[in-house]
Legacy VTK file of the C-alpha trace (Angstrom):
# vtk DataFile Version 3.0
C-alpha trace
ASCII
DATASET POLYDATA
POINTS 123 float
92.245 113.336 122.947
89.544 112.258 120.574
89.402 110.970 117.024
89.819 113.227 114.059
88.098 113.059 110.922
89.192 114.919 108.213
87.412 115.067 104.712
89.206 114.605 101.299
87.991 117.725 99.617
88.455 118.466 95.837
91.119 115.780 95.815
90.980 112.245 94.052
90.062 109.659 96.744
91.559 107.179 94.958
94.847 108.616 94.582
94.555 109.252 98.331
94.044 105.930 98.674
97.003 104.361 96.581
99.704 106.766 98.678
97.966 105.666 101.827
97.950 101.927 100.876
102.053 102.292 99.990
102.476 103.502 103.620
100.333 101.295 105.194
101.275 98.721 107.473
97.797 96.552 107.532
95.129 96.327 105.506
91.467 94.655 105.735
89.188 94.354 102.543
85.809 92.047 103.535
82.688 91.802 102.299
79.359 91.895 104.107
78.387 87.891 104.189
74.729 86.511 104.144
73.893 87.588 108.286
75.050 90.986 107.736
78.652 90.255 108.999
81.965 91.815 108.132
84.467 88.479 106.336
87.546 88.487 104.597
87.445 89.037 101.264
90.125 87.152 98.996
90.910 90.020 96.435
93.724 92.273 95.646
93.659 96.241 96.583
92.807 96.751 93.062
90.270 94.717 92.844
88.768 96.364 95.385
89.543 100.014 94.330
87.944 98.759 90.712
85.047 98.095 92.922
84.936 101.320 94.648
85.126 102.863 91.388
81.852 101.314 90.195
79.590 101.575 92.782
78.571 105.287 95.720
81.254 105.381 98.027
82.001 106.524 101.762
85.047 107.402 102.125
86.916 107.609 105.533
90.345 109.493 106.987
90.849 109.508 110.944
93.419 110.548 112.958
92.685 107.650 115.740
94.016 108.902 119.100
90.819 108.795 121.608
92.383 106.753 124.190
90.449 103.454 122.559
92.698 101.107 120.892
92.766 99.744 117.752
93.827 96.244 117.253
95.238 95.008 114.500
96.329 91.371 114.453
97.256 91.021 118.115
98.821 94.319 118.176
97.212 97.464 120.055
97.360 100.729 118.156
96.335 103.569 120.123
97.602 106.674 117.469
97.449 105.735 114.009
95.011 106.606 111.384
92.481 104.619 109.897
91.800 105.341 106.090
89.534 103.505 103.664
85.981 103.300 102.839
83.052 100.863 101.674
80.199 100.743 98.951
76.793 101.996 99.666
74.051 99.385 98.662
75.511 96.785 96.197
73.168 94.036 96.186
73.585 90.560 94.355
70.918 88.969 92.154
69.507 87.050 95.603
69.089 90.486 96.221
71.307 90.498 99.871
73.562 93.282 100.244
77.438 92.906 99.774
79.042 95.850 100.828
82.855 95.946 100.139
84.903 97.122 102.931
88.627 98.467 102.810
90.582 99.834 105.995
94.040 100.376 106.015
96.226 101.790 108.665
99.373 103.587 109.346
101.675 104.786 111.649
101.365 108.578 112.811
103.962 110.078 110.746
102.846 108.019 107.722
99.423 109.355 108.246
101.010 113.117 109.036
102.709 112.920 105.826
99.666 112.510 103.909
97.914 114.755 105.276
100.080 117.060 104.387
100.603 116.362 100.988
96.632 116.349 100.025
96.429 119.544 102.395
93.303 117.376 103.679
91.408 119.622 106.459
89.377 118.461 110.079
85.742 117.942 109.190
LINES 1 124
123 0 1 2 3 4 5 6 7 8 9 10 11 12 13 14 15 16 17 18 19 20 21 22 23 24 25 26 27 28 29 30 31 32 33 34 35 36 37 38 39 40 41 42 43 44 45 46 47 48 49 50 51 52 53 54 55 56 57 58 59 60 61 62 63 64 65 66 67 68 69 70 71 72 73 74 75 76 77 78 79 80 81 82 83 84 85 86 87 88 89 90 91 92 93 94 95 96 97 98 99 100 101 102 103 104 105 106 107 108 109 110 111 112 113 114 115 116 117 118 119 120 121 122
């Protein structure tokens, strides 16, 4: 099978985003660091959605069952779904870009359920 993307529509991203974070059994927020690499970033969920809300978003919802797993700690997930998103171009006053990163992911039926309830359709 391959991945499936599915787009949030009219809906509120953020409230997408809170339901999927209650079901969600990991999540990543990091930060782009000074060579352009992915790190941890220490701050809360709402910290970061307080972020997203002040800054251009991408927003992301996948169904992730190609065959490729995703790890997460040492586990290997090979059908969840993968929901979150990043900023688009915040740069600090050295002028080096610090992108905010959030991924969270659940379990099939977690992910099923939401998709049902936002009636969120395949790109």
């Amino acid at each position: 099978m391959r991945d499936t993307f599915y787009k949030f529509g009219k809906h509120d991203p953020f409230e997408i985003m809170r339901r999927c974070h209650e079901k969600s059994f990991q999540i990543f927020i990091d930060i782009k660091d000074d060579d352009y690499r992915r790190t941890r970033y220490d701050i809360s969920f709402g910290e970061c959605l307080d972020i997203f809300r002040k800054n251009k978003m991408h927003w992301v919802f996948i169904h992730r069952n190609s065959g490729y797993p995703t790890y997460v700690n040492d586990d290997i997930h090979q059908d969840c779904f993968e929901v979150g998103g990043c900023t688009m171009n915040i740069t600090d006053e050295m002028g080096i870009n610090r992108d905010v990163y959030l991924f969270m992911y659940l379990h099939p039926e977690d992910g099923l359920g939401i998709l049902n309830e936002f009636n969120l359709e395949k790109l």
